[in-house]
N, C-alpha and C positions, 0 to 999 in steps of 0.2 A: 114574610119579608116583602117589601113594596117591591113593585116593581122595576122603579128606579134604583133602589139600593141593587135589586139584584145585575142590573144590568152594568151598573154604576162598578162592580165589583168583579164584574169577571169579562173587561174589555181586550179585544183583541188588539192589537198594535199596529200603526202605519200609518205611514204620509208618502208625499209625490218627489220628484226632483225640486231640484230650485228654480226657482221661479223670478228671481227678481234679473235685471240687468245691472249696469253702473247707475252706482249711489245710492241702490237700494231702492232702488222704482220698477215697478211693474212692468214686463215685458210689454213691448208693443205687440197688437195684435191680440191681446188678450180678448176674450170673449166679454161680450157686454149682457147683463141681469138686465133686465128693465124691468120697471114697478110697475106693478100691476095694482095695486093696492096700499092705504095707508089709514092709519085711524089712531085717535087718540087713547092710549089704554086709561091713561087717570094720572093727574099729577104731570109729573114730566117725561114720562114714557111715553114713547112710539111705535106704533109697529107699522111696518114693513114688510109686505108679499113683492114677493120678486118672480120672475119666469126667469130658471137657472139654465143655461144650455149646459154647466158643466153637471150639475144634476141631473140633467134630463127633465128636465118637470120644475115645481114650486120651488121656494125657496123662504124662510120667514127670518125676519131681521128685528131686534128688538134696540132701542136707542133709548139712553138717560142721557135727556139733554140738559145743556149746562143754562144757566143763567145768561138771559139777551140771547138764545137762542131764536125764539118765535119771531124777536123784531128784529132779526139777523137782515143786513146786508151784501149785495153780493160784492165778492172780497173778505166778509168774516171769515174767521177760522178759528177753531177750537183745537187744545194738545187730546190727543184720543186715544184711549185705552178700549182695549178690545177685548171681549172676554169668553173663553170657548168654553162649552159646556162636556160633561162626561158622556157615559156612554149612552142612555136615552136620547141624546140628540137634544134635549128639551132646554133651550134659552130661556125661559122663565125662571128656572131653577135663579137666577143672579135676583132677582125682584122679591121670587116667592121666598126663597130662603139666603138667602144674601143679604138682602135684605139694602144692594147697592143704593135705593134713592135716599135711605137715609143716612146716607154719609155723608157730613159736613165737607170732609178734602173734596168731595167728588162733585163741587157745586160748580167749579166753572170747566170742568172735562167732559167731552163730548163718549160716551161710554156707548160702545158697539159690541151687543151680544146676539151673532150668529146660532142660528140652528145648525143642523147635519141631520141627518138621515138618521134611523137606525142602527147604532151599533159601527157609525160610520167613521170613525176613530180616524179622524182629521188626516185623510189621505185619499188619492186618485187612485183606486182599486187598481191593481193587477189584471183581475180579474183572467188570470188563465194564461196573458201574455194578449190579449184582445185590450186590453183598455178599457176605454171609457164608465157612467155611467155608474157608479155612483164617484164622481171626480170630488171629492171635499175640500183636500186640499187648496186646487183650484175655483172653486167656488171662496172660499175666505178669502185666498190672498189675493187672486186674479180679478174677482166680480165685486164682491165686497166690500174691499179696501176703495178699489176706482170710483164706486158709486159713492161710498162716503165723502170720498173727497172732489170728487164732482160734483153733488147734487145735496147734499147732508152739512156741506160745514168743518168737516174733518179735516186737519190740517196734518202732513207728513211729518209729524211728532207724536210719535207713535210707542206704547208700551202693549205687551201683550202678557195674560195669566189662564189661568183653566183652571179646573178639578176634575181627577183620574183621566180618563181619555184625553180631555182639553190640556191637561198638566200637560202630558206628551206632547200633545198638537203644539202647545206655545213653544217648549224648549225644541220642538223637530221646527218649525217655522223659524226662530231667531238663530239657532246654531248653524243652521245650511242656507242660510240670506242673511248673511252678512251685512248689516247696517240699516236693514228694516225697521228691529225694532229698538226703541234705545235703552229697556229693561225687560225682564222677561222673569215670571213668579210658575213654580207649579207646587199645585198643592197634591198630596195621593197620587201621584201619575206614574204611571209604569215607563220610564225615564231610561231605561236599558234594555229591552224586549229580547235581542239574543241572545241575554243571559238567562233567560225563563220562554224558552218559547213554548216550551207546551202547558205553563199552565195557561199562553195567551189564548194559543191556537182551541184550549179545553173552553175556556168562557164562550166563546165565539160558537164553538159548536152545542153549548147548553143551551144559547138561545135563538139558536137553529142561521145560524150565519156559517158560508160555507169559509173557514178561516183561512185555506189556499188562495181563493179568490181575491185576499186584501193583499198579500207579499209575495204567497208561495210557500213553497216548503221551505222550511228552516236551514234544510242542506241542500237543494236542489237549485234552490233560490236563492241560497247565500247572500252573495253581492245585493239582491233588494232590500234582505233585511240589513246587513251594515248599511248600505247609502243611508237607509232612513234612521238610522238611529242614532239619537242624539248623542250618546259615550262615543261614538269616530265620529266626531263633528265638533269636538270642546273648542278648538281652533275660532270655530266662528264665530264664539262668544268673550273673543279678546275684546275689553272694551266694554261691555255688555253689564251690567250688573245683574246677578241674579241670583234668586231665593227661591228654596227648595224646602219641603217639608213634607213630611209623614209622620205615622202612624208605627206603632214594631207587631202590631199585629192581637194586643192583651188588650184588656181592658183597659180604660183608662177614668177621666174626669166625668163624662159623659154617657159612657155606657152604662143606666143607670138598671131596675128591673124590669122595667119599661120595653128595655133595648131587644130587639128582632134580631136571634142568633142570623149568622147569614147561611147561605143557601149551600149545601153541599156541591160541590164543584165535581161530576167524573174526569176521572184524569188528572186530578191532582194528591191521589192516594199517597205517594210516595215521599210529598211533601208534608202531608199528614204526619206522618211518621217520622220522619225527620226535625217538625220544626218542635221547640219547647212544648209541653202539656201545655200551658197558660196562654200557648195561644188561640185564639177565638177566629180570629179573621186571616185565614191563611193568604187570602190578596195584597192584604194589607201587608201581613209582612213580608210576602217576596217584593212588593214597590220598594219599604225599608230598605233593601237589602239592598237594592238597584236605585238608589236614591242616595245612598251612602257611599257606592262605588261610583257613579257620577259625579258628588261633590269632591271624593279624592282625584279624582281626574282632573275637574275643572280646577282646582289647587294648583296642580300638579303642574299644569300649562298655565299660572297665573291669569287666570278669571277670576273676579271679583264674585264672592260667592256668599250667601249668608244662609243657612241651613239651620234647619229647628226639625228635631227627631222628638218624637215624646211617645208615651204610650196610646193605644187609642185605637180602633178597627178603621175600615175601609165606610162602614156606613154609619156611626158614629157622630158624623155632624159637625164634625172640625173644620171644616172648609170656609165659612164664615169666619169664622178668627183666625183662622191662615191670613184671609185675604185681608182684614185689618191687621195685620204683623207687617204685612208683605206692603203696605202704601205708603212709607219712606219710598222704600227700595224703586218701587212703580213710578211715583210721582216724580222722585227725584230727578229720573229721564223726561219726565212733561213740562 
């Protein structure tokens, strides 16, 4: 199994408090990224080395910029969709298999794809009740967004999407900042984390992340993981349109003989046992399952919701026609 898939498949969960003030702007006082670097990757991608103080260190930013970018004036401004990646951390994933520059809708949208750390699962770590250092959360919304719209073009018309970890991060960022973003798409993403937290807390410790250090313990810490979890938070997505989909965990269109069984997971034995024989990707279907209990939520408090369940694992490759399913939904707010 790749490396990505693996990591891709067994993310632990978490984000920060809220971050924004009135109208859905960025606190004053926010810490400022400054560029340290920029180069042209080919075509109409960008990248972007940042010096992150909420990281501690680098930071890398990846841009598909839109048409009349280059001979931009200052005053342009582009609607910008923003796209977080899973658990690898790795922003290529939108270019490398996304496959974002050749999408026709995405020719005049300024498209912002963040990095993260390691396993950094779009959140300002815990870490113990000490804070800081790996801050992710605050690196996206705080550094990120300002610098786009300061120095990039980026106009406060803003949609946000991910795959597994990033799904999380986008519906934990639009649900608890309210009016940040004006759609919000998650594809695989572990979407209710206190309803499953040991099989989070088990990924996190297969790839040697220490899983207390991102929330806490599950009971100890209670209150960290509800603040952060998007199911107590549906409230903030009145208004919001948004689209959700997974996998149940089988085989599906895509998992052909080709397909890399995934990675046995410790500590999710019990889950084994529990879910149907035919399923293959036990990540996959506990997201289902917390994907399914979120959209009857978000139902339930009237949010505009569109959800697409189908068969399919966790590294199976879906994510790409997720994210062309899902640009109605995305665009429609740009």
């Amino acid at each position: 199994m790749s490396r990505r898939g693996l990591l891709a498949g067994t993310a632990a969960v978490a984000a920060a408090p809220a971050l924004l003030g009135a109208a859905g702007a960025p606190r004053a006082g926010a810490p400022r990224a400054e560029v340290t670097g920029g180069r042209r990757r080919g075509g109409r991608v960008v990248e972007v080395s940042v010096d992150s103080p909420a990281l501690g260190g680098p930071g890398e930013i990846a841009l598909l910029t839109p048409r009349g970018w280059d001979r931009r004036r200052p005053g342009d401004r582009w609607p910008t969709l923003y796209l977080l990646p899973g658990g690898d951390g790795d922003h290529h994933v939108w270019t490398a298999e996304f496959a974002v520059q050749d999408i026709p809708e995405l020719a005049d949208v300024l498209v912002v794809m963040p990095a993260m750390p390691l396993f950094g699962f779009c959140t300002d770590w815990w870490n113990h009740g000490a804070g800081g250092p790996p801050a992710v959360e605050s690196f996206h919304l705080r550094e990120v967004i300002p610098l786009m719209e300061r120095e990039y073009g980026a106009a406060p018309v803003r949609a946000v999407a991910g795959e597994s970890q990033g799904g999380y991060g986008a519906l934990s960022y639009a649900s608890r900042n309210p009016g940040m973003f004006g759609a919000v798409a998650a594809f695989s993403g572990p979407v209710h984390p206190l309803a499953h937290p040991e099989v989070w807390l088990a990924g996190a410790r297969l790839v040697g992340v220490d899983p207390l250090a991102i929330w806490g313990d599950p009971v100890a810490q209670r209150r960290n993981w509800i603040a952060r979890d998007p199911y107590y938070h549906v409230r903030g997505l009145l208004g919001t349109p948004v689209y959700l989909s997974s996998g149940d965990g089988t085989r599906g269109e895509r998992e052909g003989p080709d397909w890399e069984e995934e990675i046995f997971i410790p500590g999710t034995e019990e889950w084994i046992e529990r879910l149907p024989d035919n399923v293959v990707s036990v990540t996959e279907a506990i997201i289902s399952r917390e994907a399914r209990a979120l959209t009857d939520r978000l139902i339930s408090v009237g949010v505009q919701v569109e959800a697409h369940f189908h068969p399919g694992t966790h590294t199976g490759g879906y994510g790409p026609g997720e994210l062309r399913r899902a640009l109605p939904v995305l665009l429609g707010a740009l």
